[in-house]
C-alpha positions in Angstrom: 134.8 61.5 95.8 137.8 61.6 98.5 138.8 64.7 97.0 135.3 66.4 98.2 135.5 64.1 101.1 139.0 65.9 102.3 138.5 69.4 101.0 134.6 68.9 103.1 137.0 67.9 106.2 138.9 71.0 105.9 135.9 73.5 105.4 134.4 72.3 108.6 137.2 72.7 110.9 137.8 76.3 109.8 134.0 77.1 110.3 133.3 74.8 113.6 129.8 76.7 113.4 128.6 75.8 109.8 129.1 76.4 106.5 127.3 76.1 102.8 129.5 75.4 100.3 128.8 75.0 96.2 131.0 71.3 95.6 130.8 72.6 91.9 133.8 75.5 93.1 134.1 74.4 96.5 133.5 78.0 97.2 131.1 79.3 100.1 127.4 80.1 98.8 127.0 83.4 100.4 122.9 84.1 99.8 119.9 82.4 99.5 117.7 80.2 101.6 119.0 76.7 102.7 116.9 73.5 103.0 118.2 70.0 103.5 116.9 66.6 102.2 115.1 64.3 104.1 117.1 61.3 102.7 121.0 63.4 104.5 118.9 64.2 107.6 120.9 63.4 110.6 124.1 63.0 109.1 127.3 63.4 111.4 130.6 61.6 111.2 132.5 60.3 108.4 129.9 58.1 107.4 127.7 60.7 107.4 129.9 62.7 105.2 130.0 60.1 102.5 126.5 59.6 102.2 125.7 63.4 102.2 128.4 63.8 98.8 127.0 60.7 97.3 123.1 62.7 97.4 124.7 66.2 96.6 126.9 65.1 93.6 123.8 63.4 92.0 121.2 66.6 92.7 122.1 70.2 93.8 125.7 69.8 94.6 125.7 71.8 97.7 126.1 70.7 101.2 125.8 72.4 104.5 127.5 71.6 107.7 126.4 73.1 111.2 126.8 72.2 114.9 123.8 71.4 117.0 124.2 72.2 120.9 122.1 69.9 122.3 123.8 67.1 120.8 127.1 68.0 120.8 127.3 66.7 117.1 128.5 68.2 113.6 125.5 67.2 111.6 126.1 67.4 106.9 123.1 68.0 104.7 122.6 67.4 100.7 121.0 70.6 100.5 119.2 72.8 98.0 118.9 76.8 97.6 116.0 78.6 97.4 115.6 82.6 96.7 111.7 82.3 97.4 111.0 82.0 100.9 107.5 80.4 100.3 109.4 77.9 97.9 112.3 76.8 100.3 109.2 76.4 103.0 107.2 74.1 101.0 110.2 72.0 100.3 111.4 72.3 103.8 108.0 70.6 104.7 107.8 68.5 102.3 111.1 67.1 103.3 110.6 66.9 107.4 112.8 70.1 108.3 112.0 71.6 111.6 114.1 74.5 110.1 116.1 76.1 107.2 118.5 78.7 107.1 118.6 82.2 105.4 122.0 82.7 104.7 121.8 86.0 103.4 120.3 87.3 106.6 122.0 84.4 108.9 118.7 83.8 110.9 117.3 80.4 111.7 113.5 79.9 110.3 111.6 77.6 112.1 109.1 75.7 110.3 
């Protein structure tokens, strides 16, 4: 776990804006649609961190990163990948997202 913990660390200071990353390679996921679970949701800090790795080791093993403006804050997501758009909305609801993220288009979708 401290391993992920570190290398997580590392990955978000060289992409202060957000990143996806697969903890299976540790290696950026460069397509598909992001969602986040409910049970990582507003996750930020070291803390945060640990409790995000815990969720992703046990389901998807993927997590997200991204900094929110209004707060200020560098928030980590357990996260899952969709390629269906109609799919990663469902789950998106399903699990209290206001949003997910394409990444291969980089746009925002509210939901």
């Amino acid at each position: 776990m401290e391993h992920f913990f570190e290398a997580i660390k590392r990955i978000a200071e060289r992409n202060p804006l957000g990143f996806t990353v697969d903890l299976t390679t540790l290696k950026k996921v460069t397509g598909g649609i992001s969602v986040a679970y409910l049970e990582t949701q507003d996750s930020f800090g070291d803390e945060g961190l640990k409790r995000v790795l815990e969720h992703a080791l046990m389901h998807e093993k993927k997590v997200g990163g991204w900094f929110d403006e209004e707060s200020g804050s560098f928030y980590f997501d357990s996260i899952r990948i969709f390629t269906n758009l109609d799919e990663a909305k469902k789950f998106g609801h399903k699990n209290k997202q206001i949003a997910i993220f394409d990444i291969t288009n980089l746009r925002l979708i509210k939901l």
